[in-house]
C-alpha positions as a Markdown table, in Angstrom:
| # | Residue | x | y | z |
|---|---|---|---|---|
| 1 | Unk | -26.9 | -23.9 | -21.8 |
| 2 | Unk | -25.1 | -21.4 | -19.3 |
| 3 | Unk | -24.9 | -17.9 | -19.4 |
| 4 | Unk | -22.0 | -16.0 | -17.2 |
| 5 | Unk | -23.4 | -15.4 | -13.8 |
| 6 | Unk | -23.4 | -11.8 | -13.0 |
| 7 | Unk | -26.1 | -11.2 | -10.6 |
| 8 | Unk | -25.5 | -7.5 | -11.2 |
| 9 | Unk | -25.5 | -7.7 | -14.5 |
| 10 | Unk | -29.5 | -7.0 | -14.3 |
| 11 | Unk | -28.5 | -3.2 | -13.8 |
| 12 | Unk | -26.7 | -3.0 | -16.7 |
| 13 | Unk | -27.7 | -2.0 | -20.2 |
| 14 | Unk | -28.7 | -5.2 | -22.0 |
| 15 | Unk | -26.2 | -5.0 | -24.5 |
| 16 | Unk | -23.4 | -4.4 | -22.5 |
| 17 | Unk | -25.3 | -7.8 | -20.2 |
| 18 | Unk | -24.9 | -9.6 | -23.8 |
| 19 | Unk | -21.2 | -8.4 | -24.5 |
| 20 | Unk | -20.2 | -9.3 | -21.1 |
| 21 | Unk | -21.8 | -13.0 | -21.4 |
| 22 | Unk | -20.7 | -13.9 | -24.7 |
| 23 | Unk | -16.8 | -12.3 | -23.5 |
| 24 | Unk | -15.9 | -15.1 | -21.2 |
| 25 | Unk | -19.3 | -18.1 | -21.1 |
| 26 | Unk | -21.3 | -18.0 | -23.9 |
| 27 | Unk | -24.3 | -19.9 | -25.3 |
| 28 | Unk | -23.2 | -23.3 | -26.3 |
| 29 | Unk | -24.4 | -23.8 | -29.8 |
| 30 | Unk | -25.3 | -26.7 | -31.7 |
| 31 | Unk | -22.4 | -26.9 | -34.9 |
| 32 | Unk | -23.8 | -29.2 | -37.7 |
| 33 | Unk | -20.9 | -31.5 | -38.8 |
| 34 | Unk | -18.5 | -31.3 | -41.1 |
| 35 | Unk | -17.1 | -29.0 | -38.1 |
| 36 | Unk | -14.7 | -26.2 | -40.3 |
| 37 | Unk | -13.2 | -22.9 | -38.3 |
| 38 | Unk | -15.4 | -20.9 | -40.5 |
| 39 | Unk | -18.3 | -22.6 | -39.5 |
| 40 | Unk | -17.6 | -21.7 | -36.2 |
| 41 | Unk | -16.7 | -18.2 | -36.4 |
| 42 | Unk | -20.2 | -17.8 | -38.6 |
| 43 | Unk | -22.2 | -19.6 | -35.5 |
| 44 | Unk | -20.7 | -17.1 | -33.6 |
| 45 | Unk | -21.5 | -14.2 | -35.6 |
| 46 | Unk | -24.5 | -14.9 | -36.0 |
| 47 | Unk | -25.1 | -14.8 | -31.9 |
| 48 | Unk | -23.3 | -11.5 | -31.9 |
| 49 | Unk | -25.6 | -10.2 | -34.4 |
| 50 | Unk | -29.1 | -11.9 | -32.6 |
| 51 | Unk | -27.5 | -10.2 | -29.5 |
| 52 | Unk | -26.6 | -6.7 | -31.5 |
| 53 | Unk | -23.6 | -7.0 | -30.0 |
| 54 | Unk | -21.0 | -4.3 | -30.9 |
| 55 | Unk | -18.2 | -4.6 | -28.3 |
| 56 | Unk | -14.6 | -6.6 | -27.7 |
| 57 | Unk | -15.9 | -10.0 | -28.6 |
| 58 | Unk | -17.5 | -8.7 | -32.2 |
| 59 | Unk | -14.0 | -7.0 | -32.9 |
| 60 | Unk | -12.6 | -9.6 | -33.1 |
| 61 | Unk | -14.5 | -12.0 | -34.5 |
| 62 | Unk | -15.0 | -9.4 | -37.3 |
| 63 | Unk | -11.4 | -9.1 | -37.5 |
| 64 | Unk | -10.2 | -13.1 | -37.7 |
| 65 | Unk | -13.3 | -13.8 | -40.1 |
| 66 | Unk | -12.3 | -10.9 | -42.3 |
| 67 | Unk | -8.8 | -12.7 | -42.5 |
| 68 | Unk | -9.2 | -16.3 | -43.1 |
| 69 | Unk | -12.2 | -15.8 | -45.4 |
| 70 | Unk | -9.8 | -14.6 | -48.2 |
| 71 | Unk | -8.8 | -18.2 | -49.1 |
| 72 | Unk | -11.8 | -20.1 | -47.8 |
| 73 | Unk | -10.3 | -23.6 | -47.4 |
| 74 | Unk | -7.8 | -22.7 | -44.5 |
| 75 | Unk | -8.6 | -25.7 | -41.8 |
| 76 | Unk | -7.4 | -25.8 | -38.1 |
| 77 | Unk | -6.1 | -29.1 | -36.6 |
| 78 | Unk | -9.0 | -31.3 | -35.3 |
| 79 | Unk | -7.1 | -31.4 | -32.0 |
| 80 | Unk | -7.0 | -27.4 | -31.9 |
| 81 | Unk | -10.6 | -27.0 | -33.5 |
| 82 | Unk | -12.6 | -29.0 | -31.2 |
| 83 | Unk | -11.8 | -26.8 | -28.3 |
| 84 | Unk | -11.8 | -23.7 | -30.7 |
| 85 | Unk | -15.2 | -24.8 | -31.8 |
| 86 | Unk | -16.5 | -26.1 | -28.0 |
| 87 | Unk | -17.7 | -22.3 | -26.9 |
| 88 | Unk | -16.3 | -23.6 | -23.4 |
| 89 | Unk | -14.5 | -20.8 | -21.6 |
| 90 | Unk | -13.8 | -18.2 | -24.5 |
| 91 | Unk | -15.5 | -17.9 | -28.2 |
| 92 | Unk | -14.0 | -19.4 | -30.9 |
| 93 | Unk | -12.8 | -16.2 | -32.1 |
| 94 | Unk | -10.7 | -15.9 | -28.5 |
| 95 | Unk | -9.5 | -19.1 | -28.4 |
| 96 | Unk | -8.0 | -18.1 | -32.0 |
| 97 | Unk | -6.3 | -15.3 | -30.9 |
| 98 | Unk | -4.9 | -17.4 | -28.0 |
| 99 | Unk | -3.9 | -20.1 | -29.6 |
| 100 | Unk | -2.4 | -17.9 | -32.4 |
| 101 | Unk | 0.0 | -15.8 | -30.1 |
| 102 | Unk | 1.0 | -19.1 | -28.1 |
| 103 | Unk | 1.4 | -21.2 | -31.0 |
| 104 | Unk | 1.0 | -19.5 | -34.5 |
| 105 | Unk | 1.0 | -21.5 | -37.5 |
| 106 | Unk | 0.8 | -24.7 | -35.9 |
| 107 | Unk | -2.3 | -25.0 | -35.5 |
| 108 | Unk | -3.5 | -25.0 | -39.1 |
| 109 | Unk | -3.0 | -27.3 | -42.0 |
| 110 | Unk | -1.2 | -25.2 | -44.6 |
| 111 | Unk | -0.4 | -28.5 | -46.8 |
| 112 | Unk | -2.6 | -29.0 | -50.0 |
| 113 | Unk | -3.1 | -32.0 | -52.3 |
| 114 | Unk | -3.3 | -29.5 | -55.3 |
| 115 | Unk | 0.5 | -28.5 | -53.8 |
| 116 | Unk | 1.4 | -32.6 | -53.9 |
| 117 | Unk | 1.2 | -32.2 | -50.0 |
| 118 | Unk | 3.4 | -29.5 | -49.9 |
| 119 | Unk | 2.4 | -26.2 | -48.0 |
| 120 | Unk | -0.3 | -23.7 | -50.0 |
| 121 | Unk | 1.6 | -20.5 | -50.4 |
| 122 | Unk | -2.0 | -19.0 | -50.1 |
| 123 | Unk | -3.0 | -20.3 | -47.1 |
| 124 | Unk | 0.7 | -19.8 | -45.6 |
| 125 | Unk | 0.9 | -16.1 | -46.2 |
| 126 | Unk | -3.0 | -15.8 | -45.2 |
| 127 | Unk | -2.1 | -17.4 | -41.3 |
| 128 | Unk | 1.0 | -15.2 | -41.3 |
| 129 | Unk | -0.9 | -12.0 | -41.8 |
| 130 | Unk | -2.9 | -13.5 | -39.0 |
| 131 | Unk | 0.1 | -14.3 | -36.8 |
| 132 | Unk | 1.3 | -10.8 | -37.3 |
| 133 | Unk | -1.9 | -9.2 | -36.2 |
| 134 | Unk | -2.6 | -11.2 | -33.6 |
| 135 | Unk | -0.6 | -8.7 | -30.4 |
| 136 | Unk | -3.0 | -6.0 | -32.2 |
| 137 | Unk | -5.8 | -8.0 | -32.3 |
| 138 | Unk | -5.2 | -8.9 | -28.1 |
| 139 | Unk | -4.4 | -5.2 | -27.4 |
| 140 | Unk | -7.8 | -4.0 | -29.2 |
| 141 | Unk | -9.4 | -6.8 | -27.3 |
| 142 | Unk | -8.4 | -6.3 | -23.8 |
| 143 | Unk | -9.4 | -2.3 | -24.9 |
| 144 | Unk | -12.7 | -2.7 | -25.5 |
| 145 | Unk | -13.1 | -5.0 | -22.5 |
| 146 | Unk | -11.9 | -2.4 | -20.0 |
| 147 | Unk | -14.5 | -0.4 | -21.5 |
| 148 | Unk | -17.4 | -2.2 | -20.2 |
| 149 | Unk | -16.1 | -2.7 | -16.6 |
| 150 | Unk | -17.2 | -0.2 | -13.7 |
| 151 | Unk | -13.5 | 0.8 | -13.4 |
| 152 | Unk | -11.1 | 2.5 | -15.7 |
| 153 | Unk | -8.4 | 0.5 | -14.5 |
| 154 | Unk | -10.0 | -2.5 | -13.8 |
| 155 | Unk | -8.4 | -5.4 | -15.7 |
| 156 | Unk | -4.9 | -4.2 | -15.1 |
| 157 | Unk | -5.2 | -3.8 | -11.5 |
| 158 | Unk | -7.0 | -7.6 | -11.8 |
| 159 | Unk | -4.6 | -8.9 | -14.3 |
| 160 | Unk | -1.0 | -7.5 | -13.6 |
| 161 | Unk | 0.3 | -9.3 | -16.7 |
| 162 | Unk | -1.9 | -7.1 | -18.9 |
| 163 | Unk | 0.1 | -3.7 | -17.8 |
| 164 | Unk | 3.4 | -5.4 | -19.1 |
| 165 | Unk | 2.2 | -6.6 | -21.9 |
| 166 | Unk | 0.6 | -3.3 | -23.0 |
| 167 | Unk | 4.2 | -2.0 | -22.2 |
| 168 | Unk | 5.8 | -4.5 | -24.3 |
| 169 | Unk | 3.3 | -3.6 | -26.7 |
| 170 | Unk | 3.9 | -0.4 | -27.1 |
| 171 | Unk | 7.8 | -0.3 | -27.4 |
| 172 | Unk | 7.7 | -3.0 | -29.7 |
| 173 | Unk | 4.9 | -2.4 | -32.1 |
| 174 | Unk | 7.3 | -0.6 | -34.5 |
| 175 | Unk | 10.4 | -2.3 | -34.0 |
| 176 | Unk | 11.8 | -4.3 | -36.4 |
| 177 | Unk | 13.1 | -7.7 | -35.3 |
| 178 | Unk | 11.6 | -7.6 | -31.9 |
| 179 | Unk | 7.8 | -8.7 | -32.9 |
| 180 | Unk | 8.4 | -12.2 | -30.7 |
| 181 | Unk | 8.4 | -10.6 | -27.5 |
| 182 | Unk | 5.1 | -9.5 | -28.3 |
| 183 | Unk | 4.5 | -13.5 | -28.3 |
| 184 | Unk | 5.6 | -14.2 | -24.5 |
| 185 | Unk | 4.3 | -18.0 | -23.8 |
| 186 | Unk | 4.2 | -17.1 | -19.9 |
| 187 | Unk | 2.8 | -13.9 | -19.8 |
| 188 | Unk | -0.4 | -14.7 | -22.6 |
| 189 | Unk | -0.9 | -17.6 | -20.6 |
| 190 | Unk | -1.0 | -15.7 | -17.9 |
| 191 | Unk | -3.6 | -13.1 | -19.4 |
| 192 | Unk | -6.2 | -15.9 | -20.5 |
| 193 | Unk | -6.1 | -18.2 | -17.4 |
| 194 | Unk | -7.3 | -14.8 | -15.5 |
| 195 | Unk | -9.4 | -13.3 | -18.4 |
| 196 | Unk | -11.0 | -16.9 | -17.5 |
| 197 | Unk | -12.3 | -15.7 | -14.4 |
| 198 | Unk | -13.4 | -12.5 | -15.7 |
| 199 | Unk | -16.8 | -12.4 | -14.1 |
| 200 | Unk | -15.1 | -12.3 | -10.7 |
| 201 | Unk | -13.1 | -9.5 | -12.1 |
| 202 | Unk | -15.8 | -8.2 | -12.7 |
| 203 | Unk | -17.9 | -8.1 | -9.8 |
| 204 | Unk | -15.0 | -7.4 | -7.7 |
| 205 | Unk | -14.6 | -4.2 | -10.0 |
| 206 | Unk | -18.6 | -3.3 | -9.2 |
| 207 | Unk | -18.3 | -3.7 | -5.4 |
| 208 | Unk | -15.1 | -1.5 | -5.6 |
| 209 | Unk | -17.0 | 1.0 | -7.7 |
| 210 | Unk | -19.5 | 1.3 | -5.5 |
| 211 | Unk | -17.3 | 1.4 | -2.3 |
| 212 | Unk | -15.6 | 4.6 | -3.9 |
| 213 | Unk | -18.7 | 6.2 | -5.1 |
| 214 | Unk | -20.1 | 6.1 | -1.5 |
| 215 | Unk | -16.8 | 7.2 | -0.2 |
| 216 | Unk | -16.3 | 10.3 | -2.8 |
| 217 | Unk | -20.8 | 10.7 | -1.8 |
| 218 | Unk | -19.5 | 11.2 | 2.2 |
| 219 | Unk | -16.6 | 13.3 | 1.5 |
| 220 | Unk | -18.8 | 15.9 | -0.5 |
| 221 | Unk | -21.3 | 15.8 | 2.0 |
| 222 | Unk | -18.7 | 16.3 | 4.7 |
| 223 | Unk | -17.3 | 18.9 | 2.5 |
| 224 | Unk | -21.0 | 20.6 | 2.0 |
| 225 | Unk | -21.4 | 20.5 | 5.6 |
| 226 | Unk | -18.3 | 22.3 | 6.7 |
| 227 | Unk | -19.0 | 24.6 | 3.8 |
| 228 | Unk | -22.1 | 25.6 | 5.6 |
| 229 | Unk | -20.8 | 25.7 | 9.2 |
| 230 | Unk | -18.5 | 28.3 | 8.2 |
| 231 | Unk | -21.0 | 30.1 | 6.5 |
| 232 | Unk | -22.9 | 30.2 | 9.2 |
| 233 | Unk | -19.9 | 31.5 | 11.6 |
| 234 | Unk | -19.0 | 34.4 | 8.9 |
| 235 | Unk | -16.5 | 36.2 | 8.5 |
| 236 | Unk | -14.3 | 36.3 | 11.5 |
């Protein structure tokens, strides 16, 4: 079981030491077979909760759960759901939300027996709501992960893809007939391979927040001192 190494975590609150670690290398759970997606997204939950967790990765877990348990017997591709459920690299709630901007409805099984092995209209219109929210769903993520870091423009100066996809984001949200570049294969690619190495983000953000803080800490006391020189000359 591995837990994201951030040595400095240890001077941070312990929730924000729990966000952080489930974010980008959780706890490897045990899944008791039949493996399902909502059986994954529950194990998660339920280590966001024994965590008291209330950050980016409870979003969206919140968020995809709230979804998919309207018709319960939606089911991911084995071939998608064994990485989805591995809690290697991302959650399974993340590696949702990837794999649902990179490659939407494929990876579910919207056909049903009860259908004659034709697609559910249920299930279909259930995923595409999903689909649809998914650049939200990213944009709310990434949000609430700059949050926690040391710097208020940490991820985007660390992840340059983020700034134009926020941009894209932005224009597009409200356009009609524009919603795919919102799904840019390249650029989300882009965003999770970094987001992958988001503790060395992070502690790259920490030693830069503490390299300004000591800079602005010896300009005011350059400031304070001059101050006090020229008090002491008076008026001339």
């Amino acid at each position: 079981m591995k837990l994201m190494k951030f040595s400095i975590l240890i001077l941070l609150f312990e929730v924000i030491v729990a966000e952080l670690a489930l974010a980008a290398a959780p706890i490897i759970p045990k899944i008791t077979p039949p493996i399902t997606i909502l059986k994954c997204l529950g194990v998660e939950e339920g280590l966001i909760h024994a965590q008291r967790i209330s950050g980016p990765v409870y979003l969206i877990n919140a968020e995809i759960l709230n979804e998919l348990t309207v018709e319960e017997s939606i089911q991911v591709k084995n071939e998608y759901l064994q990485k989805i459920c591995s809690f290697k690299t991302f959650t399974p709630s993340l590696w949702i939300l990837r794999d649902l901007l990179l490659r939407g409805e494929n990876i579910f099984i919207l056909t049903d027996d009860a259908f004659g092995g034709k697609i559910n209209p249920a299930k279909a219109t259930v995923v595409q709501n999903l689909i649809e929210r998914a650049p939200e769903l990213m944009v709310a993520y990434i949000t609430a992960l700059q949050a926690l870091t040391p710097l208020p423009d940490c991820l985007r100066n660390n992840i340059p893809e983020l700034q134009e996809y926020l941009t894209k984001y932005n224009y597009y949200e409200n356009e009609a007939g524009s919603g795919q570049v919102l799904y840019d294969k390249k650029l989300i690619n882009a965003i999770f391979n970094k987001l992958e190495k988001f503790d060395s983000i992070y502690v790259k953000c920490q030693a830069d927040s503490e390299r300004l803080k000591k800079l602005e800490k010896k300009r005011r006391a350059e400031k304070e001192a001059r101050e006090a020189r020229e008090a002491q000359q008076g008026p001339l």
